[in-house]
C-alpha positions in Angstrom: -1.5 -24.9 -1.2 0.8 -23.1 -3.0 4.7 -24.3 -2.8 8.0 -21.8 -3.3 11.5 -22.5 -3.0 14.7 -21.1 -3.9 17.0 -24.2 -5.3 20.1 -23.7 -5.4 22.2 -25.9 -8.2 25.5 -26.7 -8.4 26.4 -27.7 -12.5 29.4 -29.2 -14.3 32.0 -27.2 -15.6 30.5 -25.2 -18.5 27.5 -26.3 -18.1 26.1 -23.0 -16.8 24.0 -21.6 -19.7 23.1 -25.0 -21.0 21.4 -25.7 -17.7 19.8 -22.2 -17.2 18.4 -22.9 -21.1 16.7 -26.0 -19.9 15.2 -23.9 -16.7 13.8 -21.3 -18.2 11.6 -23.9 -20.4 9.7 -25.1 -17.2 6.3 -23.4 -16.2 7.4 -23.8 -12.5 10.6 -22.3 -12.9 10.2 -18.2 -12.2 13.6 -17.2 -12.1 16.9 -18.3 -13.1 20.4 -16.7 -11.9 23.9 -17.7 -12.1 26.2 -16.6 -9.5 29.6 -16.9 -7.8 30.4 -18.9 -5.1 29.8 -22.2 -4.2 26.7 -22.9 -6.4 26.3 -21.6 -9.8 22.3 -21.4 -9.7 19.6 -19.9 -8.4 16.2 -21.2 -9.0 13.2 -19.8 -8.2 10.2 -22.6 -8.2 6.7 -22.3 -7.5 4.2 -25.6 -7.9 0.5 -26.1 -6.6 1.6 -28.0 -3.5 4.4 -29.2 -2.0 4.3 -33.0 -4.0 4.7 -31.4 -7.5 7.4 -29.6 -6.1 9.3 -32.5 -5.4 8.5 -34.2 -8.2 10.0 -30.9 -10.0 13.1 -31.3 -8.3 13.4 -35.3 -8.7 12.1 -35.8 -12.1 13.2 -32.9 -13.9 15.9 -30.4 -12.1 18.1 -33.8 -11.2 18.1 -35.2 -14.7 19.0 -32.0 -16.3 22.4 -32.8 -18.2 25.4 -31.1 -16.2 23.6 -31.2 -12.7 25.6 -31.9 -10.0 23.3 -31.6 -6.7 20.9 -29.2 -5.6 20.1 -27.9 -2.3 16.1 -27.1 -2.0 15.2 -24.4 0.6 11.2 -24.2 0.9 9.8 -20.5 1.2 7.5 -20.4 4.3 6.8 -16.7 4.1 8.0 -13.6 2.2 6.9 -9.5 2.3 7.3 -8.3 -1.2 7.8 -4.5 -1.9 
């Protein structure tokens, strides 16, 4: 079954467009935005199931270079336009 979260991804200073540069390379990764506030990314994932999603998040968001933590919301259902 199909797995979608939004992550959200708190970076180093200056380590904003470094990080989303690394994103964009991943297959799982849909979207990437930076924003203001508390955390400095959003990622949109989407993985086959809900394992490869966490393995995503573990193996490959975490050891991104400038990563501070990440907060992982799961999608559970969404109405499109």
């Amino acid at each position: 079954m199909v797995s979608e979260a939004i992550v959200l991804v708190k970076v180093n200073v200056g380590a904003v467009d470094k990080a989303m540069s690394f994103l964009k390379a991943y297959s799982e990764v849909r979207e990437v935005a930076s924003t203001a506030g508390h955390y400095d990314l959003i990622v949109r994932v989407v993985t086959d199931d809900l394992e490869k999603l966490h393995d995503f998040v573990t193996k490959n968001l975490h050891l991104i270079d400038g990563v501070q933590l990440t907060e992982t919301h799961l999608i559970a259902k969404k109405i499109e336009k």
